[in-house]
C-alpha positions as a printed NumPy array, in Angstrom:
array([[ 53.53 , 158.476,  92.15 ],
       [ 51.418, 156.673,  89.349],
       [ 53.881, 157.396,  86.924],
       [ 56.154, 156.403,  88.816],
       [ 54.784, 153.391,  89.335],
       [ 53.879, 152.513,  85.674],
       [ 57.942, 153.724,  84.481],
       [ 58.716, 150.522,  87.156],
       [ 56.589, 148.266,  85.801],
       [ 57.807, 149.518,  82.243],
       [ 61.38 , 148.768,  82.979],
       [ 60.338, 145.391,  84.238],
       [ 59.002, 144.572,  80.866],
       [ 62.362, 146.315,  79.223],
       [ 64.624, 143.784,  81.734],
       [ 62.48 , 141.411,  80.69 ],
       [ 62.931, 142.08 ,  76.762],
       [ 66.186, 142.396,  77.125],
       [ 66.868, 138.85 ,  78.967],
       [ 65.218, 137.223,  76.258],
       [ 66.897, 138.801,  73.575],
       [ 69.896, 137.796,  74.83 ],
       [ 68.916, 134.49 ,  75.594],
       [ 67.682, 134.07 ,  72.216],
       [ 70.878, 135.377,  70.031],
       [ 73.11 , 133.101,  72.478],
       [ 70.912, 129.965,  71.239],
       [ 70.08 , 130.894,  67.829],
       [ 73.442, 132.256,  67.075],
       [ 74.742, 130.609,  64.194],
       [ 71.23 , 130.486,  62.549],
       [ 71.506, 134.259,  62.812],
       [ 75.264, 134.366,  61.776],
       [ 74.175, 132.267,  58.682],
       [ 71.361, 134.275,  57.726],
       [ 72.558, 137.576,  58.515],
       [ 76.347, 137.139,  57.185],
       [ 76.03 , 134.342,  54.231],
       [ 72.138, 133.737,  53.565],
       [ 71.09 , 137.342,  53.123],
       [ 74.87 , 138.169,  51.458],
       [ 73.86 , 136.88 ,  48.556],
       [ 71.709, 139.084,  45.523],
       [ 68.674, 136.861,  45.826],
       [ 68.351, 137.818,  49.309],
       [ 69.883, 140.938,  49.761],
       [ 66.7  , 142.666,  49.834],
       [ 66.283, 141.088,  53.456],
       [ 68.719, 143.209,  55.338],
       [ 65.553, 145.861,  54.926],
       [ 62.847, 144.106,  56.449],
       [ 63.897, 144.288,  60.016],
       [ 63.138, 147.874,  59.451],
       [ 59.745, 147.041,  58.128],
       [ 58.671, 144.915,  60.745],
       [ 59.442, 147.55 ,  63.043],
       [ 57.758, 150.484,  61.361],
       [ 54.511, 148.679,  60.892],
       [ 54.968, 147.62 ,  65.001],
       [ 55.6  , 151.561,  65.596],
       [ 52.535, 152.281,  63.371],
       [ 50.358, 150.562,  65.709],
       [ 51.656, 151.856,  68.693],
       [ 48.855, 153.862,  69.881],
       [ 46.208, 150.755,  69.423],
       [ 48.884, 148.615,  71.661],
       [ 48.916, 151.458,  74.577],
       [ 45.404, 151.705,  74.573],
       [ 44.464, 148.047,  75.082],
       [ 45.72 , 145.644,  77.725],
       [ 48.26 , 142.979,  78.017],
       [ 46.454, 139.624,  78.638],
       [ 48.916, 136.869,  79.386],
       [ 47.79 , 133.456,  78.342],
       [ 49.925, 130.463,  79.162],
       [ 48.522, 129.503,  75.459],
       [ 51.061, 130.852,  74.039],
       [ 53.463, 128.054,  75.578],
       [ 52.313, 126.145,  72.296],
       [ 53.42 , 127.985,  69.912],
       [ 56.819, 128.757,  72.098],
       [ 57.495, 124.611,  72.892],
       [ 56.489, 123.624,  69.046],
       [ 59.569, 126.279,  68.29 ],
       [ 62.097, 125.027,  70.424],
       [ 61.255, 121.437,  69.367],
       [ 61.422, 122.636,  65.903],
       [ 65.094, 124.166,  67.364],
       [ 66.48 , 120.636,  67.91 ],
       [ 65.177, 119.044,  64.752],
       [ 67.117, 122.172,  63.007],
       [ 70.059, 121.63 ,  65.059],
       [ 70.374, 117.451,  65.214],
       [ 68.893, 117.344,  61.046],
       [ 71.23 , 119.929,  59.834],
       [ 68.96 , 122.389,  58.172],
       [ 68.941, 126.499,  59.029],
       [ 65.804, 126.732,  57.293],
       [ 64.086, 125.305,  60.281],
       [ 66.185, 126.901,  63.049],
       [ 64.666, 130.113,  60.899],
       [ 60.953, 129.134,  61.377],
       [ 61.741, 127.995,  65.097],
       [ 62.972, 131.37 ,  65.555],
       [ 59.491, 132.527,  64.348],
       [ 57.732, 130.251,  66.744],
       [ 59.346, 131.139,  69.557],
       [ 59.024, 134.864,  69.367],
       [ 55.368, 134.705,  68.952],
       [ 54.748, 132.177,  71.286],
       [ 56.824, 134.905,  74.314],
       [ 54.598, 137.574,  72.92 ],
       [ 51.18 , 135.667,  73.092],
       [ 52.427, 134.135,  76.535],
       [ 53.58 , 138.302,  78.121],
       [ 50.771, 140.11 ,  75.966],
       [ 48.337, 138.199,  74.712],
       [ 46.225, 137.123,  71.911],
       [ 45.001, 140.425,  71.364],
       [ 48.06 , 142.239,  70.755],
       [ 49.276, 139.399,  68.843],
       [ 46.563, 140.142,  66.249],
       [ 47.418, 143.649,  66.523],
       [ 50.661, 143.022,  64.8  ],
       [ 49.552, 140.334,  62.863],
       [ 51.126, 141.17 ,  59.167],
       [ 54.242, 142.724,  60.965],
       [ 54.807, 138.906,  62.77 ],
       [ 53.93 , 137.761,  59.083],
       [ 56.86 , 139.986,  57.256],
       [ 59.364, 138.726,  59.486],
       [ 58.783, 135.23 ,  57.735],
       [ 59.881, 136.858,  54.361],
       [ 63.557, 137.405,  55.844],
       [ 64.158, 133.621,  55.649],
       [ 65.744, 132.087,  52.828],
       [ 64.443, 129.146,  51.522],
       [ 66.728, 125.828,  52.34 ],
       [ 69.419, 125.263,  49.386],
       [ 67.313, 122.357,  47.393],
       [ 64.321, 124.131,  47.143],
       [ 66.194, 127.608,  46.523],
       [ 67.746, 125.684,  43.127],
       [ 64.365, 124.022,  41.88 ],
       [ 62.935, 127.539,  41.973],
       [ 65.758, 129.123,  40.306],
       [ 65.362, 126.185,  37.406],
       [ 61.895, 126.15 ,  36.965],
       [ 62.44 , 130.01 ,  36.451],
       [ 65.065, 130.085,  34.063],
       [ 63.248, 127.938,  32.071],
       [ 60.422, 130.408,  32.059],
       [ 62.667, 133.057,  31.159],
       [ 64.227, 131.266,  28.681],
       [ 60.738, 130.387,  26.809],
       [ 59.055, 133.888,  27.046],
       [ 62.353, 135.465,  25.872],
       [ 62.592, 133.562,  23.125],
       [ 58.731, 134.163,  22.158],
       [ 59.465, 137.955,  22.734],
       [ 62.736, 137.933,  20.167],
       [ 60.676, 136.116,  17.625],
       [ 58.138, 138.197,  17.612],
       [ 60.071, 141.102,  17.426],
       [ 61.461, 139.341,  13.681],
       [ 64.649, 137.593,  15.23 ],
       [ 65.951, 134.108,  14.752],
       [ 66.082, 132.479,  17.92 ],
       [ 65.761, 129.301,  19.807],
       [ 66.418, 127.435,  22.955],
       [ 67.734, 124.035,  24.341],
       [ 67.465, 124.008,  27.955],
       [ 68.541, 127.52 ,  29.616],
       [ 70.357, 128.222,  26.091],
       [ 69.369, 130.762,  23.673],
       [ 70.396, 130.581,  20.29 ],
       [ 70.51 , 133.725,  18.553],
       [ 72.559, 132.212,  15.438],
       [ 75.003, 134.557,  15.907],
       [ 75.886, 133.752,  19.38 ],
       [ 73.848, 132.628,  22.249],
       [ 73.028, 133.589,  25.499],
       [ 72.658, 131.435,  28.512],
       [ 70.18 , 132.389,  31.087],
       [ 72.2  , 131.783,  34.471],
       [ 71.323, 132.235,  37.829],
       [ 71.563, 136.014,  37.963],
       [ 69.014, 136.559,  34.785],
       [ 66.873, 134.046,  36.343],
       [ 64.566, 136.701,  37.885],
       [ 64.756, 135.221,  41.385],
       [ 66.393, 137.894,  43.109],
       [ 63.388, 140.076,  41.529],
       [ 60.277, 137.984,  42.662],
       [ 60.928, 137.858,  45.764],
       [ 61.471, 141.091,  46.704],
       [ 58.897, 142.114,  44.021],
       [ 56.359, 140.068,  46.354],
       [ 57.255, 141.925,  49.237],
       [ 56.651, 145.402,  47.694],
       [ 53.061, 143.501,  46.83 ],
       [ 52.425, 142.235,  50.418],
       [ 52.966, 145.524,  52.066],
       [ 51.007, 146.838,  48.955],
       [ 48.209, 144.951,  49.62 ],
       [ 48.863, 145.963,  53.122],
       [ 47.902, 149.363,  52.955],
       [ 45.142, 148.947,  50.22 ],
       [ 41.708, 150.024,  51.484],
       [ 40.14 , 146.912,  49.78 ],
       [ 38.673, 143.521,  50.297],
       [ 40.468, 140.452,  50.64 ],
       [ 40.197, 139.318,  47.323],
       [ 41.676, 142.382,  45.745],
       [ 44.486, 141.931,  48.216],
       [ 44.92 , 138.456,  47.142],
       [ 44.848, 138.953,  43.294],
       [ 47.558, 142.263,  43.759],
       [ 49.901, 140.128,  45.743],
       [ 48.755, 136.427,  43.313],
       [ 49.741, 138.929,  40.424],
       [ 53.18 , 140.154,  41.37 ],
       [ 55.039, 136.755,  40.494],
       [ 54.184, 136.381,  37.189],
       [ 54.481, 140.311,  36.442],
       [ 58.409, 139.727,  37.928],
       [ 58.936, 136.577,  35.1  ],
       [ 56.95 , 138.487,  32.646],
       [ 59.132, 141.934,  33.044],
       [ 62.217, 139.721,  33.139],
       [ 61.842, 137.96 ,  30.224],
       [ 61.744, 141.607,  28.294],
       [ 65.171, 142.027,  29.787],
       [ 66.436, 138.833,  29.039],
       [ 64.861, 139.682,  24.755],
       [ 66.01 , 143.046,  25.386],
       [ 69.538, 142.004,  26.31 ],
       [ 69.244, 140.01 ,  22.881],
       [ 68.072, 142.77 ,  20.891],
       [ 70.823, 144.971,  22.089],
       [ 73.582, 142.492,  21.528],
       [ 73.208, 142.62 ,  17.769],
       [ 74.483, 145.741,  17.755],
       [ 76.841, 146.289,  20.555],
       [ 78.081, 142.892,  21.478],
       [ 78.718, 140.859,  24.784],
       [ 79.124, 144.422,  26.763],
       [ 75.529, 144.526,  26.755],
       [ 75.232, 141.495,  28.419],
       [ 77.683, 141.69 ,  30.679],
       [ 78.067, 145.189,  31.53 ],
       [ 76.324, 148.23 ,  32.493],
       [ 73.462, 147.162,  31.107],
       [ 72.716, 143.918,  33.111],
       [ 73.083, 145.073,  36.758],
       [ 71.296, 148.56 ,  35.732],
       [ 68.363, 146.463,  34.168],
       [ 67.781, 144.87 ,  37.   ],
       [ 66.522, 148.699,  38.605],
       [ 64.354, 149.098,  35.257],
       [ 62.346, 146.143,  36.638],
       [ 61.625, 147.801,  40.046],
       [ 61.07 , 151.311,  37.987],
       [ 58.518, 149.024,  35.865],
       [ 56.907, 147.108,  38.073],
       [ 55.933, 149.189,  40.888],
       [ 53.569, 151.69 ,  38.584],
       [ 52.091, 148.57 ,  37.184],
       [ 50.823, 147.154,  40.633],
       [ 49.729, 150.939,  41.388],
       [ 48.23 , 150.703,  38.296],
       [ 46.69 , 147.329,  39.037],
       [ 45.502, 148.576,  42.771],
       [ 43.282, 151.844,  41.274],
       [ 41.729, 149.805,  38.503],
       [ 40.548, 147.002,  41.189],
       [ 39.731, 150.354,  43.443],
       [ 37.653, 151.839,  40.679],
       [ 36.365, 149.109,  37.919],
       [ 35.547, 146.367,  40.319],
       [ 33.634, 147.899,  43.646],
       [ 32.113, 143.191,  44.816],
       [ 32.124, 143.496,  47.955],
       [ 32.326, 147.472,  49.055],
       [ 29.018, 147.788,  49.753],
       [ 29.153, 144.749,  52.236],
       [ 31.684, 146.682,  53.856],
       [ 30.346, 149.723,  54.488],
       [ 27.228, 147.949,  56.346],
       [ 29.37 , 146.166,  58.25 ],
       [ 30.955, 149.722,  59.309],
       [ 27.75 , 150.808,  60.6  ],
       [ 26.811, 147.481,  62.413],
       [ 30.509, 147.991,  63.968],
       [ 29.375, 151.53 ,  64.786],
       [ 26.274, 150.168,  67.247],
       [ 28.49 , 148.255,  68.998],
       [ 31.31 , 150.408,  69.831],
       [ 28.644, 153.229,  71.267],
       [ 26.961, 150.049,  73.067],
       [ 30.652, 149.674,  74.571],
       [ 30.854, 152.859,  75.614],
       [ 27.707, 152.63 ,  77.544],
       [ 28.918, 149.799,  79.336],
       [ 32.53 , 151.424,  80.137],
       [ 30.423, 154.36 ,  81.386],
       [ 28.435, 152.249,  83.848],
       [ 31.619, 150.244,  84.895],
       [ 33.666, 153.437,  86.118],
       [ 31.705, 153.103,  89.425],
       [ 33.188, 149.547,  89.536],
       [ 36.656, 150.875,  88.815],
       [ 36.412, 153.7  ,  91.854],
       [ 35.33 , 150.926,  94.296],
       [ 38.333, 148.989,  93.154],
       [ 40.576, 151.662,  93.818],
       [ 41.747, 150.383,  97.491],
       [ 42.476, 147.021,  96.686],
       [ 44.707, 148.839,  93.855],
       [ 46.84 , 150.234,  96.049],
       [ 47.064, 146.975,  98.374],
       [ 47.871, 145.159,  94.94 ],
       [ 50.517, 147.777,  94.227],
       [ 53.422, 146.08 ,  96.138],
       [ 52.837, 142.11 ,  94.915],
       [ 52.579, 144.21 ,  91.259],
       [ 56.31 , 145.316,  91.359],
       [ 57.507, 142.412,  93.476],
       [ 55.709, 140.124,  90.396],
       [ 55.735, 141.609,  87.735],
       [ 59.563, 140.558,  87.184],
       [ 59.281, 137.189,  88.761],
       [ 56.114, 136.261,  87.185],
       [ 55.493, 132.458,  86.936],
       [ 55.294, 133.004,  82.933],
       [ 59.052, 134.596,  82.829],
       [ 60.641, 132.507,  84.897],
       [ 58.724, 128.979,  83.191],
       [ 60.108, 130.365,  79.663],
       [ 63.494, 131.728,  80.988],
       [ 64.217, 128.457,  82.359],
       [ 63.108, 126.342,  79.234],
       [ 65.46 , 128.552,  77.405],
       [ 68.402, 128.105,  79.436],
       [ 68.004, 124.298,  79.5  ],
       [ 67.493, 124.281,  75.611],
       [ 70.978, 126.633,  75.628],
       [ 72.261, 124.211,  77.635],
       [ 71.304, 120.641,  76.507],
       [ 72.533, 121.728,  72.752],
       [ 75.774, 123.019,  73.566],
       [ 76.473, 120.557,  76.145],
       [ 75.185, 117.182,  75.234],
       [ 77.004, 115.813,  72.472],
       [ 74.655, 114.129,  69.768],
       [ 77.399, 113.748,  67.094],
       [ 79.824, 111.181,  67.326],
       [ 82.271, 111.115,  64.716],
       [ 82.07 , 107.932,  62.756],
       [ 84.967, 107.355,  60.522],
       [ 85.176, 105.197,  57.413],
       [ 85.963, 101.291,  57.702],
       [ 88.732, 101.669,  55.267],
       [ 90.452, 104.771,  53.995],
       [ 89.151, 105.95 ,  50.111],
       [ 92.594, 105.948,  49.017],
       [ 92.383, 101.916,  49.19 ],
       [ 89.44 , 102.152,  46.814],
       [ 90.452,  99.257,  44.288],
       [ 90.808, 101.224,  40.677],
       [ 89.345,  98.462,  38.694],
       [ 85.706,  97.191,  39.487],
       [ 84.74 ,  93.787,  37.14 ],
       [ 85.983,  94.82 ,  33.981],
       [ 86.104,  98.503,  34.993],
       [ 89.457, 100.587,  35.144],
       [ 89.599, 103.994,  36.537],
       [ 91.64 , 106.884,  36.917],
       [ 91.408, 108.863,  40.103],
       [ 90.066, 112.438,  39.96 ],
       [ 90.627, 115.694,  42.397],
       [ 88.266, 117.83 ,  43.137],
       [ 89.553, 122.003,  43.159],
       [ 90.652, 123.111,  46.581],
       [ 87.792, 125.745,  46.36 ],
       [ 84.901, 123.302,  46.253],
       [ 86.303, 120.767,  48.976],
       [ 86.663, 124.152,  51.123],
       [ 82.519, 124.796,  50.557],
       [ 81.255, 121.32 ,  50.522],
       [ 83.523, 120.298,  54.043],
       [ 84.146, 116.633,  53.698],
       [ 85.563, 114.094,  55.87 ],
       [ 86.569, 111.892,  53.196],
       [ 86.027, 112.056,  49.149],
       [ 86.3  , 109.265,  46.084],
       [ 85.824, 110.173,  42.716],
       [ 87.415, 108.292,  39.68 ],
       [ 85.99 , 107.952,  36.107],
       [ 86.333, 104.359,  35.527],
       [ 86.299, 103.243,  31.293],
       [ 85.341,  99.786,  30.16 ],
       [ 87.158,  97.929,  27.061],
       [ 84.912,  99.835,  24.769],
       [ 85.728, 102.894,  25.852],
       [ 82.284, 103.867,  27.746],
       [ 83.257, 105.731,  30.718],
       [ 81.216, 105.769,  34.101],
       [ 82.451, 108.541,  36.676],
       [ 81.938, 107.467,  39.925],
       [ 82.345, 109.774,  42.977],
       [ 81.279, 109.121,  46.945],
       [ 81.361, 112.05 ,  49.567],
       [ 81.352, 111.101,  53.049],
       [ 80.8  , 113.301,  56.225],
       [ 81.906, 111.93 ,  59.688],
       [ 79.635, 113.766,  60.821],
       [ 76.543, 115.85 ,  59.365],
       [ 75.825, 119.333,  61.525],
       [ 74.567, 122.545,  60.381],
       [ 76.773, 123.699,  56.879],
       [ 78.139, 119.991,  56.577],
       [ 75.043, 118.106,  55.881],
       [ 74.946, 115.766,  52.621],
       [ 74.47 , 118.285,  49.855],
       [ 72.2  , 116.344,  46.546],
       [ 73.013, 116.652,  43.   ],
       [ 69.593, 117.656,  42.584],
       [ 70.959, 120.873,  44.016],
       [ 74.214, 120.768,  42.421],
       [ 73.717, 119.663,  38.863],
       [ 71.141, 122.254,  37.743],
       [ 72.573, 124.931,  39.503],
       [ 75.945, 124.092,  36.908],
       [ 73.321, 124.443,  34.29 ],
       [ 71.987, 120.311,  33.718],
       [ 68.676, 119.705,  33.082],
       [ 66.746, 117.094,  34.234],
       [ 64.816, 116.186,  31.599],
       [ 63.351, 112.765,  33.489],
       [ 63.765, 112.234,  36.967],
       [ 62.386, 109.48 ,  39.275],
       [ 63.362, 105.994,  41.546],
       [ 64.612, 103.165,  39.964],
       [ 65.51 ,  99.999,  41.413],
       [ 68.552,  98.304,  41.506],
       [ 69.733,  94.521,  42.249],
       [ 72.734,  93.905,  44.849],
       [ 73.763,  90.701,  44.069],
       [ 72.255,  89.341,  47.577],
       [ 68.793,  88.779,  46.589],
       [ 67.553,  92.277,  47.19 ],
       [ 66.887,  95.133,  45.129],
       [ 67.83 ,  98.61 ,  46.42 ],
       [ 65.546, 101.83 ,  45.142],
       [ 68.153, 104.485,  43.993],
       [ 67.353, 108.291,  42.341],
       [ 67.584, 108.433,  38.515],
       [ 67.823, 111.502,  35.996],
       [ 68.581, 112.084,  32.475],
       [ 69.932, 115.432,  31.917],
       [ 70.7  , 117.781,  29.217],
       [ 73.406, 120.746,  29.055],
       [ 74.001, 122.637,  25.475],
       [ 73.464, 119.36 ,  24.045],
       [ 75.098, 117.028,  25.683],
       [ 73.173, 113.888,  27.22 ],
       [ 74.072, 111.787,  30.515],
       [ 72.137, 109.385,  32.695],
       [ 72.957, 109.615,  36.415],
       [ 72.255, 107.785,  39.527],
       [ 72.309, 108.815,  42.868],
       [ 71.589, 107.337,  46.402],
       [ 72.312, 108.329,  50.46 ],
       [ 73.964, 105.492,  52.613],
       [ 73.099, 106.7  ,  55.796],
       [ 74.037, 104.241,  58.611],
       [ 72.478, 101.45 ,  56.967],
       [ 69.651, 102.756,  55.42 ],
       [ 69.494, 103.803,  51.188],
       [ 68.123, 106.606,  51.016],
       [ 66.558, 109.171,  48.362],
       [ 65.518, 112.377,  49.325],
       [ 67.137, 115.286,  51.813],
       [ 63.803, 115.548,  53.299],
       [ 64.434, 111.781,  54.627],
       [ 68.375, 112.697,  55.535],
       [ 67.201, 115.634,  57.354],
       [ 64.301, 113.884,  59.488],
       [ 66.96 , 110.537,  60.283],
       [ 69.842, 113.021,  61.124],
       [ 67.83 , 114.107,  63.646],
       [ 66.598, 110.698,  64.991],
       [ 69.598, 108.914,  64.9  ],
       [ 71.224, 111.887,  66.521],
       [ 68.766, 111.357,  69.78 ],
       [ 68.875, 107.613,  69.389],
       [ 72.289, 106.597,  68.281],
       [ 74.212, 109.678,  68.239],
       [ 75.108, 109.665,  65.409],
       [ 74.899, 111.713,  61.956],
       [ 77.355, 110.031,  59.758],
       [ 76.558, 109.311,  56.111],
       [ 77.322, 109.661,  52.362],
       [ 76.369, 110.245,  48.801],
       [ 77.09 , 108.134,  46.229],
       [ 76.845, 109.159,  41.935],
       [ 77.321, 107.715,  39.245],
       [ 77.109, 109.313,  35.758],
       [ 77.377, 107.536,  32.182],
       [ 77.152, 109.612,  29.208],
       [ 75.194, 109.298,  25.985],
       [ 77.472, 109.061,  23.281],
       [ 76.56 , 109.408,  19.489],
       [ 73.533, 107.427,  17.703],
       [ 73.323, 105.835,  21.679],
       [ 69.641, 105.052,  22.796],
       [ 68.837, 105.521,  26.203],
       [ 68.597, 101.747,  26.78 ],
       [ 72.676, 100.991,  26.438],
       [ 73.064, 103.948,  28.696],
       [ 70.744, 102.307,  31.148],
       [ 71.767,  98.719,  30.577],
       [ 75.669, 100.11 ,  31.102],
       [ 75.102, 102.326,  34.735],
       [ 73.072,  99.842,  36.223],
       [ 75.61 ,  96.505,  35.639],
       [ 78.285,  98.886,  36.822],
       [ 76.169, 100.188,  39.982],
       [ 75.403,  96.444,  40.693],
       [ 78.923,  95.424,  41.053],
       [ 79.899,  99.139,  42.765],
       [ 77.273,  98.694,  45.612],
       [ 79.213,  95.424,  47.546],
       [ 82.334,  97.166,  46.685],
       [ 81.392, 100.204,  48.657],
       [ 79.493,  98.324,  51.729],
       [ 83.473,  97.748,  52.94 ],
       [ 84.103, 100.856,  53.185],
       [ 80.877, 102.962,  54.629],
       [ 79.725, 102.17 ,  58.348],
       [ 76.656, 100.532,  58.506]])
């Protein structure tokens, strides 16, 4: 009858589970569709789809510590559940998956701290940890990383080529070999290797039988082992296209090299693991004392639990009294049906309150006037291809030439809108990932003819020597702003307040043209953005 009892109580917990789950994918379900379908899709990330499984091994690994010791529900762990859901709607009303991702996060822990406890939460610690690893890093952050890498590939492979007795330098992400070059793109970037190069260290580290500082310094160590091993394949690819050509760099050899750096790698952080095992034993000692203290303790628990098991026989009747309100409550408990509400009404309130109005533009951008002081342009078109990614409600882009032949190219994107894959997308993001470098970036401000000055994003930039200055600014319902990380936070306000997420970006680019200093350049975009800015305030909505 006992196990009878405790298979009901089980299946509770299972219809329980199961309600959530559900509850859960319903809400979250394009966050999951993007990371599951696009997000981990593509190489960086495609070592993702195998973490699931992780997280659930290292749960099953602790399976017999979680049996043995008792749930403890805590109504603590409604913090941890409501700072996820309100994380939910500043995902959902700013635009950004990333933190839909990390609500996600929030939210499971905070059922599992509410239905089992701390306890068991630090039980699974590191396996509630991994699942953080299986979230891709937001789009403008993903492409800093990848640039700040390539130019550490770039560097190292060029060291390692002229070391080896080759002629080689580099401009930007550009190796010159003198008898070609090689340009270190995204895919040689190493990025889709450090990541997943980390996670091999974290589980590592994991299992090492060591002190936290050895942990630290195996996992510390794995990124710049990844840039160091990849910027042998990027000389290696150099070396080998002296004598067979592009197909080295392109073929076989490229997607197979990437396998040589997991075949490297791993025996070196083995190799790095035994040697802090073995050559540095700080610390061990400590360890083992604290073992023995531990030791006391548990036999001074023991004692206790011996002299309690009088307690528990006494208790036995009011057991069996319980054992009714136990089944009736364990399904209905005040905890499940708080949280199963919460979640319904967050289901709800997103998908049936409507925080986006669309907000069209005062004037279409086909009326955009072609010449601008002493400007004349030419309207451009972007490809079908990238106006199917980027989404828009409305586009401008002309490149507009002055009577000495200086030409400014000028281009606005406007969303009526801005939801989850149709937020404003920065050409911080856009320009390096084409392969620009930004040599200087920073604010700069800007007079509007009206007595104020506006502040406005300025880069110079570099690609296989060519030179451009560009400008760059977000007109978001009457504000100017600079960053994505302010678009994102006043999507989400204005969404609550106003109900609204309209808003643009505007760029202008000038290049650098022969014997130019950077001073005409300057003196050139910033008369041109002056007389743009009025020009454009008839045609966004304030």
């Amino acid at each position: 009858m006992k196990r009878f009892e405790e298979v009901k109580i089980s299946l509770f917990g299972l219809i329980k589970a199961l309600l959530y789950v559900l509850l859960i994918a319903v809400t979250y379900q394009e966050a999951l569709k993007q990371m599951i379908l696009h997000d981990w899709a593509r190489e960086d990330y495609s070592h993702c789809y195998l973490i699931p499984i992780v997280v659930l091994y290292l749960i099953w690994e602790k399976r017999a510590a979680l049996a043995a010791m008792p749930s403890t529900p805590s109504w603590k762990g409604l913090i941890p559940f409501i700072f996820g859901l309100f994380l939910y709607f500043l995902g959902e009303l700013g635009g950004e998956f990333f933190t839909l991702y990390i609500s996600l996060w929030f939210v499971i822990v905070g059922l599992i701290w509410l239905h089992l406890g701390w306890r068991k939460i630090k039980e699974i610690a590191f396996a509630l940890f991994m699942i953080l690893t299986m979230f891709p890093f937001p789009g403008f952050i993903n492409n800093k990383i990848l640039l700040n890498l390539k130019l550490i590939s770039s560097q190292l492979g060029v060291k390692i080529l002229q070391l080896c007795g080759m002629s080689a330098y580099r401009e930007g992400n550009i190796i010159d070999l003198g008898f070609t070059q090689l340009q270190v793109v995204d895919a040689c970037s190493g990025l889709r290797y450090v990541f997943p190069i980390m996670v091999l260290s974290l589980l590592l580290a994991y299992w090492f039988k060591a002190v936290l500082w050895k942990k630290a310094v195996l996992v510390l160590s794995s990124l710049p082992l990844a840039i160091v091993v990849n910027s042998l394949r990027i000389a290696a690819t150099g070396i080998l296209y002296s004598f067979w050509g592009s197909t080295v760099a392109e073929g076989f050899f490229h997607g197979f090299s990437g396998w040589l750096i997991f075949i490297f790698t791993l025996p070196v952080l083995l190799g790095e693991m035994w040697i802090l095992k073995t050559r540095f034993k700080v610390g061990e000692e400590g360890e083992t004392g604290n073992g023995k203290v531990e030791t006391g303790n548990e036999k001074r628990e023991t004692g206790n639990e011996k002299r309690g098991t009088g307690n528990g026989k006494r208790g036995t009747g009011n057991g069996k009294v319980g054992t009714k309100n136990l089944k009736r409550g364990t399904l209905l408990s005040p905890m499940f049906i708080v949280t199963l509400v919460i979640l319904v009404l967050t289901f709800g309130v997103s998908r049936m309150v409507n925080f986006r109005e669309k907000v069209p533009v005062k004037k279409s951008f086909g009326e955009f006037p072609l010449t601008i002081g002493e400007w004349t342009g030419t309207r451009q078109f972007l490809d079908q291809k990238v106006l199917d990614v980027l989404d828009l409600s409305e586009y401008i882009m002309v490149s507009y030439r002055n009577p000495q032949g200086r030409e400014i190219d000028f281009y606005v994107a406007y969303n009526e809108s801005q939801s989850k894959g149709k937020a404003t997308h920065s050409p911080e993001t856009c320009l390096p990932g084409s392969g620009w470098i930004f040599v200087q970036a920073g604010l700069t401000g800007i007079p509007t003819g009206d007595g104020k000055t506006i502040k406005i994003n300025r880069a110079f930039m570099e690609k296989s020597g060519n030179r451009e200055l560009v400008y760059f600014w977000f007109p978001q319902r009457g504000r100017i702003l600079t960053s994505l990380y302010q678009v994102k936070f006043y999507n989400f306000w204005d969404a609550v307040i106003q109900h609204r997420t309209d808003g643009a970006l505007v760029r202008v680019i000038t290049p650098l043209y022969d014997n130019e200093n950077m001073q005409d350049a300057e003196l050139r975009l910033k008369g041109f953005t002056k007389e743009i800015v009025p020009v454009l305030g008839g045609f966004l909505p304030e």
